[in-house]
C-alpha positions, 0 to 999 in steps of 0.5 A: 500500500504505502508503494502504491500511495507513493505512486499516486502522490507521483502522479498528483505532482504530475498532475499539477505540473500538467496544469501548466502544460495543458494551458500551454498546449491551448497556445501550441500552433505546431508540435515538434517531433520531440519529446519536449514539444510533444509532451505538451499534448494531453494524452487523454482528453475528457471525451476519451476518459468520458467514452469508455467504450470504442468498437473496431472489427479485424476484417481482411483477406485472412478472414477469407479462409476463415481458420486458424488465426489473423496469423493465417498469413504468416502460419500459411508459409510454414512447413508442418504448420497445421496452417499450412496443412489446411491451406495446401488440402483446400488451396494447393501449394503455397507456390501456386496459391499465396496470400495474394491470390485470396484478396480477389476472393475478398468480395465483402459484398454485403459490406453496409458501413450505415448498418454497422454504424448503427449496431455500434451505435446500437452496442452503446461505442462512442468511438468506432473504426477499422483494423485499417492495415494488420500485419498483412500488408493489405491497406482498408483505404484508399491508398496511392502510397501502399498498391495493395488496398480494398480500393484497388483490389479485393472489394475495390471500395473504401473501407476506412472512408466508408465507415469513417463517414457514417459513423461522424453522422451519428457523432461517434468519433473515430479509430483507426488501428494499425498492426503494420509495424510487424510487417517489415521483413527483418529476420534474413539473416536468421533465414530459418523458419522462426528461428532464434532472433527471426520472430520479428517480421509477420511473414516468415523468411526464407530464401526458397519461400514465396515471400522472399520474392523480389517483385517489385509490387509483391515485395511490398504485401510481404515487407520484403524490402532491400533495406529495413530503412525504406520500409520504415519510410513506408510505414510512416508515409502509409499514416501520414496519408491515413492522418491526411484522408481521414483525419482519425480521432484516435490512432492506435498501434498494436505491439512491436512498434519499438521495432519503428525508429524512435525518430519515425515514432516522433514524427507520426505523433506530430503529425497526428497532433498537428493535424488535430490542431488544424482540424480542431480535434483532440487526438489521441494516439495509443500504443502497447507496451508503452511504446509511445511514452505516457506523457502524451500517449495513452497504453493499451494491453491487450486483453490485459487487466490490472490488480487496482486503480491505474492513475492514469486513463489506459486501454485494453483491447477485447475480442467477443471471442473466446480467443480470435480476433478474425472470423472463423467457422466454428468460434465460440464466443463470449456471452454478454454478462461476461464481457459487460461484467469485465469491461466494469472491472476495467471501468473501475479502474481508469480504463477505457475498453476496445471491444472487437467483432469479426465480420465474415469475408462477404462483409456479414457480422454473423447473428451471433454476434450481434445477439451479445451486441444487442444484450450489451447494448440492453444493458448500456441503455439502462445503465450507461449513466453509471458508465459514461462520464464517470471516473474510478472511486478511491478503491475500484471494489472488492470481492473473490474474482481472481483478476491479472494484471499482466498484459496479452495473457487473455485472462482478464476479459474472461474472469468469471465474476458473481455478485460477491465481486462489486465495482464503483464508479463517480459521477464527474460532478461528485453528486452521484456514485455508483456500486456494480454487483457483477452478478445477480443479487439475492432478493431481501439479502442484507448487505454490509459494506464495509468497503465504503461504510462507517465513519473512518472508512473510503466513504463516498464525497459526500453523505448520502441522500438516497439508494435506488436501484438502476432500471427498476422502481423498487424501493432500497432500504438502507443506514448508514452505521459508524461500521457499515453501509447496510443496504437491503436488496429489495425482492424484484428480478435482477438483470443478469448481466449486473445490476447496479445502486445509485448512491445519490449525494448531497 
């Protein structure tokens, strides 16, 4: 505790001092990239710490195959790969049938971004976007920089601008989230499959291996550059044109980008702050790993959790699920209560989440997805005024849920909560708090809560006037004893996603 205190007495100093910078930052007319200049920039606005919830979707020329993974690009070149097993049965030989061969088979003929803005809308996502290039090389944008997009080829529309376009007409901001950093082929001399030092591009190396071809336009697709220097140009100058065409609201990096020059890293966060301020946006760039520093960036991890409350505003990354990002027959996926349950975790604890679908090649997110979106979307309409616009408590809750805090293990967005595990949050003007059971409560069960009751306790910011159940007319009896918070359940049927009191205050 006192390690934690000292932490959060480091980031108050920092706060203050920030004071300044973000006076400073109203002044800014053009950021430098360096770290002095960029500092000024705040790395989590209000409406980004208001949002709490985006929502973008992996969708390419890998989802064509639907098995596997994401990685199908990548596994589809390996010898022995199961990947590679199923790719040569269904397609023949990778010499005969590469990866480019699926992106005329990627139609999304059934592609609506007006219906898929509204399912996002409808889920209750306040900033939504596209996977705009993963680590396959294929840009989901118009782009005269990378010759292999959906403009060009595959669906020969734009995705990006599409989607970008009908979701600011329902005034929802806008994400565009690029892997391409792991595309630069980096491992030729450790020329074996992945062997030591090789596990740093997306497509494995080798000499005799269809992705070490030296075409002039299909070296692009497998990041096969003559000089790694050149392809870090092309990775810069595919943002720069994604900045320039669309003016994203948020940019979003997935892991690996420390393999980009810190200089490189510098000048695509000016120019994305630049162009936020000639286009009167505040902008956000986020990143793993803190690959951007924090000072003006803000950290995702990746179906990651944390033990307590971050003092600063970070992400994490989900998928609907149970473990691919992509569509791919015969995924299971994530019931609402599971995913709404853990986004409250990460709520209470300062973090916002990216929650992601997987549309089929044909452009259909199936029905069984957007079942579970509709139930979130239930639960949001009734409960969002406990989630939007609210900051963390004192202490994020208590209960027996055993929740990680490391990063990419995939376990804390499938901790398996009950109603003995609780969560609060404020409201920014401090006149209302409120307390998440993730669960379904006992009817006419008597709760003691310790955690925020008594005199000497994290009491709320101010006494409390009333208790009422979200959603319901129910009448919560409650008292307020020099020990306890005791609160009387009242006898009606609970949500079964997670129900939430209202503790309104003086």
């Amino acid at each position: 505790m006192k390690i934690l205190n000292n932490i959060l007495l480091a980031f108050s100093i920092l706060a203050i001092s920030s004071c300044t910078e973000v006076n400073e930052e109203k002044k800014q007319t053009k950021y430098e990239p360096n770290f002095e200049s960029l500092s000024q920039h705040e790395a989590a606005p209000e409406w980004f710490q208001d949002a709490k919830l985006g929502m973008y979707f992996h969708w390419g020329p890998y989802s064509v195959p639907a098995y596997g993974s994401a990685w199908y690009p990548a596994n589809m070149y390996l010898k022995g790969n199961r990947v590679n097993e199923f790719h040569e049965k269904n397609f023949g030989p990778i010499e005969e049938f590469g990866y480019e061969d699926f992106i005329p088979m990627f139609t999304a003929e059934h592609f609506d971004a007006e219906n898929w803005a509204d399912l996002f809308q409808m889920t209750g996502a306040k900033f939504a976007g596209p996977v705009a290039q993963h680590h396959d090389g294929f840009a989901m944008w118009d782009s005269k920089v990378n010759p292999w997009n959906s403009v060009d080829m595959g669906p020969k529309r734009d995705i990006t601008g599409e989607m970008f376009k009908a979701l600011r007409k329902r005034n929802i901001k806008t994400i565009a989230t690029l892997h391409h950093a792991r595309n630069g082929q980096r491992n030729k001399n450790t020329p074996e499959y992945w062997g030591k030092n090789g596990f740093n591009s997306h497509y494995p190396y080798h000499p005799e291996l269809p992705t070490a071809t030296t075409d002039p336009k299909l070296r692009k697709l497998f990041g096969n550059w003559e000089n790694i220097d050149d392809f870090n140009q092309y990775w810069l100058d595919q943002v720069e044109e994604v900045v320039d065409r669309y003016q994203p609201d948020i940019l979003w990096y997935d892991s690996w980008l420390n393999m980009i020059p810190e200089q490189k890293i510098n000048e695509m966060v000016a120019y994305h702050f630049n162009s936020g301020l000639k286009n009167k946006q505040e902008v956000v760039v986020c990143s793993k790993h803190q690959d951007i520093p924090w000072e003006y960036g803000v950290d995702d991890m990746e179906q990651g959790g944390r033990r307590d409350i971050y003092p600063l505003p970070w992400m994490t990354d989900i998928t609907l699920g149970e473990s691919r990002w992509m569509y791919v027959e015969g995924e299971k996926y994530k019931d609402a209560a599971l995913v709404v349950r853990n986004m409250i975790d990460v709520w209470s604890k300062n973090g916002t989440v990216l929650l992601n679908v997987s549309p089929r090649a044909d452009g259909v997110i199936n029905q069984e997805q957007r079942d579970i979106l509709k139930d979130i979307g239930a639960w949001m309409e009734v409960h969002g005024e406990a989630v939007y616009g609210t900051r963390p408590f004192h202490i994020f809750g208590y209960g027996t849920a055993n929740a990680s805090d490391a990063s990419h293990d995939g376990q804390s967005a499938k901790i398996k909560y009950t109603a003995n595990d609780v969560r609060y949050t404020v409201a920014k003007d401090k006149k209302s708090m409120y307390v998440f059971f993730l669960g379904v409560p006992k009817g006419g069960k008597a709760i003691k809560m310790r955690a925020i009751g008594g005199f000497h306790r994290n009491q709320p910011p101010s006494p409390i006037k009333n208790i009422t159940l979200m959603g319901s007319d129910a009448k919560v009896e409650w008292k307020l004893t020099p020990q306890t918070l005791l609160i009387n359940m009242p006898k009606v049927e609970y949500n079964e996603i997670a129900t939430v009191l209202k503790l309104e205050l003086e």
